[in-house]
C-alpha positions in Angstrom: 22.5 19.7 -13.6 22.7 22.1 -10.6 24.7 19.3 -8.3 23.6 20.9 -5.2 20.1 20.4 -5.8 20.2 16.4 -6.9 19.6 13.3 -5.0 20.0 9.9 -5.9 17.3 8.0 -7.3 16.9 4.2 -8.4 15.8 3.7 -11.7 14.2 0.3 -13.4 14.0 0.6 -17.1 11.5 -1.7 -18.6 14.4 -4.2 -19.5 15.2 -4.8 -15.3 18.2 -3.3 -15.2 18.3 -0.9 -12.1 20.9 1.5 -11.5 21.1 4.7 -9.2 20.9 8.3 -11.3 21.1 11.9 -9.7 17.8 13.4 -10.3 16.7 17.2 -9.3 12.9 16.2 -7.4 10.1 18.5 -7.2 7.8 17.4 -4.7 4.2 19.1 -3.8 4.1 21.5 -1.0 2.8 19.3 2.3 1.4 22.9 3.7 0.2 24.8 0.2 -1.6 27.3 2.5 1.6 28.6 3.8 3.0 29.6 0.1 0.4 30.9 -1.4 -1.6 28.5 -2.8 1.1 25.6 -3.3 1.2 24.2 -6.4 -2.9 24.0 -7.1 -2.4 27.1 -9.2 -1.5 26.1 -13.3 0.2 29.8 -13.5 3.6 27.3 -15.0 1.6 25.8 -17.8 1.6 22.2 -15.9 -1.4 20.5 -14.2 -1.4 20.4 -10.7 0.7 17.5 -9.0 -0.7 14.1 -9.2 -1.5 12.7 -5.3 1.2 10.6 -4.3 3.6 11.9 -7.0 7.0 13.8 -7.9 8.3 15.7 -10.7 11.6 15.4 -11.6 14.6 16.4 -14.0 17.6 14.0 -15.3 20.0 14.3 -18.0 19.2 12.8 -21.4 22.4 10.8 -21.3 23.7 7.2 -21.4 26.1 7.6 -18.9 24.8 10.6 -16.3 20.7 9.6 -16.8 18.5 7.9 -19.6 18.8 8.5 -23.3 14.7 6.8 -23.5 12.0 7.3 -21.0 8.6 4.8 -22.0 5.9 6.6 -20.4 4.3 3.6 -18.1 7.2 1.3 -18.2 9.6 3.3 -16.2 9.9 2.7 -12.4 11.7 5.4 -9.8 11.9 4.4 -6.4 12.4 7.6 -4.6 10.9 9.3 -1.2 7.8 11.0 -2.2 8.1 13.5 0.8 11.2 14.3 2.7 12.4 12.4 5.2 10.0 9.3 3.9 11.1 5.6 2.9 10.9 5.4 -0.9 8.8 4.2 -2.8 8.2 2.6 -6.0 6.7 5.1 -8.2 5.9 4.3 -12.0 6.2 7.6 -14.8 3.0 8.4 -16.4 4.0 11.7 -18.3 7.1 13.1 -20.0 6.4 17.2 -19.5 9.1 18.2 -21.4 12.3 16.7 -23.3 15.4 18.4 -25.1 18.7 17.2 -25.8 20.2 17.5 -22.3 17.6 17.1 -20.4 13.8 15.1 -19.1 11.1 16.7 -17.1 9.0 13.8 -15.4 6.0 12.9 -13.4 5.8 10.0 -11.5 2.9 8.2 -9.1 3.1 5.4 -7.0 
């Protein structure tokens, strides 16, 4: 992963186990009339982001990330905007997956 991009995150698979991973978060533009549009627009191939939710990449490995995500199941507690408290947020989607690598969504 890009390390100057990650932050830690706390993840709770569904067996209780929580343990902090590095995770590269994509979080929805607060002020989407100042870029253009924000992320409303579907011109990446992804619905727009959820209300109260992230997106976010970690590796697909034991050690460094998760090697099974159950859609539902797995909690992240992260800040959903910058500079916020986290929260508890549950994963509803996998939006993409390869050998190195999960794309996730998450809502609270």
């Amino acid at each position: 992963m890009v390390s100057g991009f990650q932050e830690k995150i706390t993840v709770t698979p569904p067996n209780g186990c929580a343990r902090e991973i590095s995770a590269i978060v994509e979080r929805e533009d607060p002020n989407p009339q100042m870029m253009g549009g924000g992320f409303t627009d579907t011109t990446d191939g992804i619905r727009p982001f959820p209300a109260n939710g992230v997106r976010f990449h970690i590796s697909n490995d034991h050690e460094k990330g998760l090697t099974t995500v159950k859609e539902g199941y797995l909690k992240v507690s992260l800040p959903i905007r910058v500079g916020e408290s986290p929260s508890e947020l549950t994963v509803t989607q996998i939006l993409s997956q390869d050998c190195g690598m999960f794309f996730l969504e998450a809502v609270k």
